[in-house]
ZADO-1210 file (C-alpha; in nm, 4 decimals, padded with zeros to 6 digits):
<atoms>
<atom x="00.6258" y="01.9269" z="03.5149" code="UNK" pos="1"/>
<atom x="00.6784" y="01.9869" z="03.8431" code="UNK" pos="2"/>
<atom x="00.9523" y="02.0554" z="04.1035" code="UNK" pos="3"/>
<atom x="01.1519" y="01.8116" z="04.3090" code="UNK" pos="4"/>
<atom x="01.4065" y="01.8391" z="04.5834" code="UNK" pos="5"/>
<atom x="01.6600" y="02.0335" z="04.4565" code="UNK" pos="6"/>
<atom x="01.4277" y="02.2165" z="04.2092" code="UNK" pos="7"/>
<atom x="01.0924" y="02.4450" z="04.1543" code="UNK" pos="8"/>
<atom x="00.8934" y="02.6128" z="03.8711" code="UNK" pos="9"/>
<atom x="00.7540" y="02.9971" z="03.9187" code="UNK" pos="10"/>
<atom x="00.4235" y="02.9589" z="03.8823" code="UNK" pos="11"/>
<atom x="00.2696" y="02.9709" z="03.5574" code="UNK" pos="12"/>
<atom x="00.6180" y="02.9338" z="03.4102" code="UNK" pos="13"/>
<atom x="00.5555" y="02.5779" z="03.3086" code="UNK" pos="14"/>
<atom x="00.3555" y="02.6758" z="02.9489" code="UNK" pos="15"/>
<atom x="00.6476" y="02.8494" z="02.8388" code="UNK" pos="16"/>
<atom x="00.9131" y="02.5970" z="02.8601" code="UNK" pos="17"/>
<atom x="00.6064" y="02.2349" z="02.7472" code="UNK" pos="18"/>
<atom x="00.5922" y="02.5239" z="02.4674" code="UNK" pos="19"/>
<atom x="00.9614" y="02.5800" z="02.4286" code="UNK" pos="20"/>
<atom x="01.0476" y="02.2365" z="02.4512" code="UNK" pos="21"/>
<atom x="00.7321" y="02.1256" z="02.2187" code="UNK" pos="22"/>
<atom x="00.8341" y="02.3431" z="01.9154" code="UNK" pos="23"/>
<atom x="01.2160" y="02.1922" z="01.9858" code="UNK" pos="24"/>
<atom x="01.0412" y="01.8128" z="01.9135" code="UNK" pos="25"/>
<atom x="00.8468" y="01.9325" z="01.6282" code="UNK" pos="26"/>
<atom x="01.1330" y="02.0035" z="01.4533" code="UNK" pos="27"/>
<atom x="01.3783" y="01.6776" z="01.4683" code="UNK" pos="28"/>
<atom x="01.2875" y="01.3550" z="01.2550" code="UNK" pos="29"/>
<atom x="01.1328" y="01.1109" z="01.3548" code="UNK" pos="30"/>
<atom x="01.4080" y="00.9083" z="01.5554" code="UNK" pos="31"/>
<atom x="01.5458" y="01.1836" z="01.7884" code="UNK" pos="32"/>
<atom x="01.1697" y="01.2343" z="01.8565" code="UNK" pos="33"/>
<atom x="01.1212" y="00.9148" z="01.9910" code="UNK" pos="34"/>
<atom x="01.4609" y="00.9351" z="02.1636" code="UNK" pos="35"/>
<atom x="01.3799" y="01.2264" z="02.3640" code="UNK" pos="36"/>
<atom x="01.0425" y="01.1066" z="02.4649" code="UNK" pos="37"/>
<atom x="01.2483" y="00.7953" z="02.6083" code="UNK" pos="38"/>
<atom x="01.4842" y="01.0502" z="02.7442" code="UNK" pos="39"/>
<atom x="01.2036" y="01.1790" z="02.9010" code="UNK" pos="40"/>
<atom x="00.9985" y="00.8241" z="03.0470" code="UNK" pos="41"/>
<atom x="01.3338" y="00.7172" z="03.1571" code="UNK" pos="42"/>
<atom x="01.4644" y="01.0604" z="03.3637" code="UNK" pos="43"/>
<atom x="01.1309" y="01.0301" z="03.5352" code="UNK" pos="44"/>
<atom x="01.1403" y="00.6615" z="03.5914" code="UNK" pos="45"/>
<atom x="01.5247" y="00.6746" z="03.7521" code="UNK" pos="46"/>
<atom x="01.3004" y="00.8094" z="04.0720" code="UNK" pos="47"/>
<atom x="01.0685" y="00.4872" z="04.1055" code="UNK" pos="48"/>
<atom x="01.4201" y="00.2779" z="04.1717" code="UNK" pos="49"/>
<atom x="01.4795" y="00.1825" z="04.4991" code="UNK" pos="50"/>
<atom x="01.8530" y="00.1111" z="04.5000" code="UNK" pos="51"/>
<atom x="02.1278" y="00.4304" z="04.4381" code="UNK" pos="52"/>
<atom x="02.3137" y="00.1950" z="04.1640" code="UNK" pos="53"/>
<atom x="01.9848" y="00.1313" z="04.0214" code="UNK" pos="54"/>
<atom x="01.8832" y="00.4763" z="03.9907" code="UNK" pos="55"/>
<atom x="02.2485" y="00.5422" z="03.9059" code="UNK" pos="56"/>
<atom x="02.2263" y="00.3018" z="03.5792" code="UNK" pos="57"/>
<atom x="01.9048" y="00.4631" z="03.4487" code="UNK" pos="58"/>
<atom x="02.0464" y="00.8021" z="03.5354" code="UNK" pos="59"/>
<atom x="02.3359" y="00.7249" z="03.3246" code="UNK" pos="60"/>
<atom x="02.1196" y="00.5706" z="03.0813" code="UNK" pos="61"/>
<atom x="01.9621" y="00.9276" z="03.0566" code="UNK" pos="62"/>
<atom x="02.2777" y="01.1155" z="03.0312" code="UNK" pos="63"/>
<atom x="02.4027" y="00.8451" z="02.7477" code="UNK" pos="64"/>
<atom x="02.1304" y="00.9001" z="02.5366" code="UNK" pos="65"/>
<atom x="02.1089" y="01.3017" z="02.6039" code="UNK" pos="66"/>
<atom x="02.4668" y="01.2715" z="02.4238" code="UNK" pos="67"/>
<atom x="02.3631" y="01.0681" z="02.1135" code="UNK" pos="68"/>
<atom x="02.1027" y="01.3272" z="02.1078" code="UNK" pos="69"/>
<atom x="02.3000" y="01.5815" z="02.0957" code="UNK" pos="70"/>
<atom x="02.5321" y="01.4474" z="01.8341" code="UNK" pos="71"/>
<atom x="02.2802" y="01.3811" z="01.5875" code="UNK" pos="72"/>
<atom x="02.1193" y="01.7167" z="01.6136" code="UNK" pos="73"/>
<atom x="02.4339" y="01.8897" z="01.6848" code="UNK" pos="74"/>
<atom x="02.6708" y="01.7011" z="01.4401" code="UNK" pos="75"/>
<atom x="02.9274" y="01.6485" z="01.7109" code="UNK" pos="76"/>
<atom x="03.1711" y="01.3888" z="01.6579" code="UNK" pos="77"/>
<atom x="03.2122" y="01.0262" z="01.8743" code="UNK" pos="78"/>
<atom x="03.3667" y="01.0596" z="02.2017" code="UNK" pos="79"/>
<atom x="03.4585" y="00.8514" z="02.4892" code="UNK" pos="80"/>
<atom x="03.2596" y="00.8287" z="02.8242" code="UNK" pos="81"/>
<atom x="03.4721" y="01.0576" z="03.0120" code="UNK" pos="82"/>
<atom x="03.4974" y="01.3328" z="02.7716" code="UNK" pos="83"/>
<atom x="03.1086" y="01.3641" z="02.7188" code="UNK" pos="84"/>
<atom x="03.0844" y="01.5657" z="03.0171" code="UNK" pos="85"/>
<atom x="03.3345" y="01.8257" z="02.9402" code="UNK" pos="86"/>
<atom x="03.2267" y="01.8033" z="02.5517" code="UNK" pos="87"/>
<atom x="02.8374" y="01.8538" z="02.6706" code="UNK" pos="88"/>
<atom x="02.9046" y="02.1005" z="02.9648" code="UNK" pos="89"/>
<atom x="03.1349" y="02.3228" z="02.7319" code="UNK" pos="90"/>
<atom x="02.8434" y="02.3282" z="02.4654" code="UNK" pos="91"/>
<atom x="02.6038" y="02.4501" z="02.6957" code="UNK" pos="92"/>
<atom x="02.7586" y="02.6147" z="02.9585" code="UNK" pos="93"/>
<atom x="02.6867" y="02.3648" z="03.2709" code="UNK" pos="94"/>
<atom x="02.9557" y="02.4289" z="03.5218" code="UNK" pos="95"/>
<atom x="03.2004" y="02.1536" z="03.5591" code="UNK" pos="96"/>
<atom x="03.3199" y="01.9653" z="03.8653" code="UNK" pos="97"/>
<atom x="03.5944" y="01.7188" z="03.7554" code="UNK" pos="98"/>
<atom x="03.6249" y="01.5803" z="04.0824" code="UNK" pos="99"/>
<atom x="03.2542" y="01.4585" z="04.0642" code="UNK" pos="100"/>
<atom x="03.2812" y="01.3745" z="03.7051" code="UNK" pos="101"/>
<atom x="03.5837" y="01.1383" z="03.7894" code="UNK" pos="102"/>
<atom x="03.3518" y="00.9652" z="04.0442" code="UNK" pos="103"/>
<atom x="03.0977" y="00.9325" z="03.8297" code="UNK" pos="104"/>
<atom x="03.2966" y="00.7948" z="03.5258" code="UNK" pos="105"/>
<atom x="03.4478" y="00.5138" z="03.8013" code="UNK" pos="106"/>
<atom x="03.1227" y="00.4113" z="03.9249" code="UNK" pos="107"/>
<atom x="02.9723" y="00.3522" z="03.5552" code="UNK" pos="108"/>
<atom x="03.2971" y="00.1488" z="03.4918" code="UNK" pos="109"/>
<atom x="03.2837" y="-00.0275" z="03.7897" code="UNK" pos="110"/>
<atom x="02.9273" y="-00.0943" z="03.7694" code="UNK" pos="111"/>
<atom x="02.8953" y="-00.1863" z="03.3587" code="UNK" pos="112"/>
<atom x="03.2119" y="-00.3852" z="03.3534" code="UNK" pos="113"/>
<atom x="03.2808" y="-00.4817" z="03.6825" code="UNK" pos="114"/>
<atom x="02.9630" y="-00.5274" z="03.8705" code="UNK" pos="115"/>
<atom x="03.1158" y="-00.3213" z="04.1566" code="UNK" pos="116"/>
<atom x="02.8944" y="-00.0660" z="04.2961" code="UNK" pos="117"/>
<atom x="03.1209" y="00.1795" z="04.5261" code="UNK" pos="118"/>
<atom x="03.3481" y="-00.0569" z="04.6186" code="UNK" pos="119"/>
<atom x="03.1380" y="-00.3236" z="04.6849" code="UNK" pos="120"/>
<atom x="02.8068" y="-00.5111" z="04.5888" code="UNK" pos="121"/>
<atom x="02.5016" y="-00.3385" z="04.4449" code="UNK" pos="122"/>
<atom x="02.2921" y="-00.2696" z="04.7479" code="UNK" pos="123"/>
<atom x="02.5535" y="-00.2791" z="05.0067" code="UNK" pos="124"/>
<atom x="02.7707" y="00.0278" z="04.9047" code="UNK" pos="125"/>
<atom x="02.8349" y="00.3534" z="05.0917" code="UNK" pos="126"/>
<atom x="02.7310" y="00.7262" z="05.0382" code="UNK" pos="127"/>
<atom x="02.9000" y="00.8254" z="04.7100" code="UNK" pos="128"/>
<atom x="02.6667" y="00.6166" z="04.4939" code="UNK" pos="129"/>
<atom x="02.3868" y="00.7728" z="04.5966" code="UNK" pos="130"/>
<atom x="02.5148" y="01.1122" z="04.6008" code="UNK" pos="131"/>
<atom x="02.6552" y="01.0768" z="04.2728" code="UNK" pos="132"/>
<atom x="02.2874" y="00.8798" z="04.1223" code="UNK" pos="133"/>
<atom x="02.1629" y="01.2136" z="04.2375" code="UNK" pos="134"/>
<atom x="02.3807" y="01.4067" z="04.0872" code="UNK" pos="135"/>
<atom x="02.3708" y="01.2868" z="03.7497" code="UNK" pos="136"/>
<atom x="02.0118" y="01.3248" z="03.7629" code="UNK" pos="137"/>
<atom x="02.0524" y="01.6448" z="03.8552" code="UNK" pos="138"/>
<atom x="02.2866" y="01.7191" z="03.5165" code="UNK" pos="139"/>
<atom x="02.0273" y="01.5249" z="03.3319" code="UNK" pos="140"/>
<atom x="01.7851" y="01.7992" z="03.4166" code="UNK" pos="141"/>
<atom x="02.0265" y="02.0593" z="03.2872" code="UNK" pos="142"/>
<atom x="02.0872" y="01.8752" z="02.9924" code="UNK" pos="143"/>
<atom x="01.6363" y="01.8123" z="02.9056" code="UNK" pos="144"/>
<atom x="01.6208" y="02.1231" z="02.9054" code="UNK" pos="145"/>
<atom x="01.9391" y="02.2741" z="02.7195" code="UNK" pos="146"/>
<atom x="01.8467" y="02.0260" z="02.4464" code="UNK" pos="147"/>
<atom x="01.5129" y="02.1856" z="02.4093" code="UNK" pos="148"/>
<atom x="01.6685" y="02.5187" z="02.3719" code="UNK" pos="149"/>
<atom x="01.4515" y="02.6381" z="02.6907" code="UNK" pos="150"/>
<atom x="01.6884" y="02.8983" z="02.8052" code="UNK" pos="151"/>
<atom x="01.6915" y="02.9591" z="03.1849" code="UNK" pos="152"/>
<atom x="01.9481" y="03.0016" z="03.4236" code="UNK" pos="153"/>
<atom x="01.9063" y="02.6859" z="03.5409" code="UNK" pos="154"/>
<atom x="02.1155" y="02.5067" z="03.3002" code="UNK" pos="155"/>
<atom x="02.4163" y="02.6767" z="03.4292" code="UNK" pos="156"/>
<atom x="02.3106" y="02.6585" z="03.7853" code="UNK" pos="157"/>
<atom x="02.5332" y="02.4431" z="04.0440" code="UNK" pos="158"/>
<atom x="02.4359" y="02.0567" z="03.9879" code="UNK" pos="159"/>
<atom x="02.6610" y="01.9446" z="04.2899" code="UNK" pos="160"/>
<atom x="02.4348" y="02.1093" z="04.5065" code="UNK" pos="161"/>
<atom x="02.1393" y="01.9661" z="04.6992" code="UNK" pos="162"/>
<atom x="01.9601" y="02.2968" z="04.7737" code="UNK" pos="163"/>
<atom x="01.6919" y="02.4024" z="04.5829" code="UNK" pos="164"/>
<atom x="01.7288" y="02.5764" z="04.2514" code="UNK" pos="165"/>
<atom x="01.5201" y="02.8119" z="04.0717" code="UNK" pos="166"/>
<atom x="01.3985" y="02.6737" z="03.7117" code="UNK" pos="167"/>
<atom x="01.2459" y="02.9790" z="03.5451" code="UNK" pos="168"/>
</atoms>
């Protein structure tokens, strides 16, 4: 674990949450154990991409399968694509932006059934993409470690925001 852009660990913080989050994994079968280690190859993957709607498909990847996760350990019930946000931001607090969720929600259906990336062709789009790849990595965060039950103020930090947030 370690920090990026828009986030840091107080040192010596990191044993608490591999810990927190290890005891979380321990105790799910078998499937949602090999889901969240995907969860987990993927989020840190979505960096090696060079294009935003590249980045912005695995991101959204990540967030997809941080729901499913979350409905099989939670028992919630089958929602549609918008709605997850709300439904997963409600459950654990994450502050909401429904103007960037709205953008977000267009680009993935734009993208997955369109092939249009921000109003245009992948890897010829404008600014939004890539602000809004980095923002749903930036929820994905939230979500890793909500799911694991590692409580820090994090989760319910400001996603929209580039500057630099405190994990622990």
């Amino acid at each position: 674990m370690r920090g990026r852009r828009w986030s840091f660990l107080k040192p010596g913080i990191e044993s608490y949450f591999i810990s927190r989050a290890f005891d979380s994994w321990s105790g799910w079968n078998e499937s949602e154990q090999t889901r969240f280690t995907n969860i987990l190859f993927m989020h840190c993957r979505s960096d090696l991409y060079e294009w935003d709607w590249e980045r912005f498909t695995t991101n959204y990847m990540v967030f997809d399968a941080c729901y499913k996760m979350v409905q099989e350990i939670r028992g919630l019930s089958y929602c549609r694509h918008p709605e997850r946000f709300n439904v997963l931001f409600s459950l654990f607090d994450i502050p909401a932006n429904e103007n960037e969720i709205e953008q977000i929600t267009a680009l993935r259906n734009n993208l997955f059934h369109e092939s249009l990336w921000d109003g245009g062709q992948p890897c010829s789009a404008g600014n939004n993409g890539y602000r809004q790849a980095d923002n749903l990595k930036r929820i994905n965060d939230r979500l890793i470690f909500a799911i694991t039950e590692c409580n820090t103020p994090y989760i319910n930090s400001n996603w929209g925001s580039i500057g630099q947030s405190e994990i622990g």
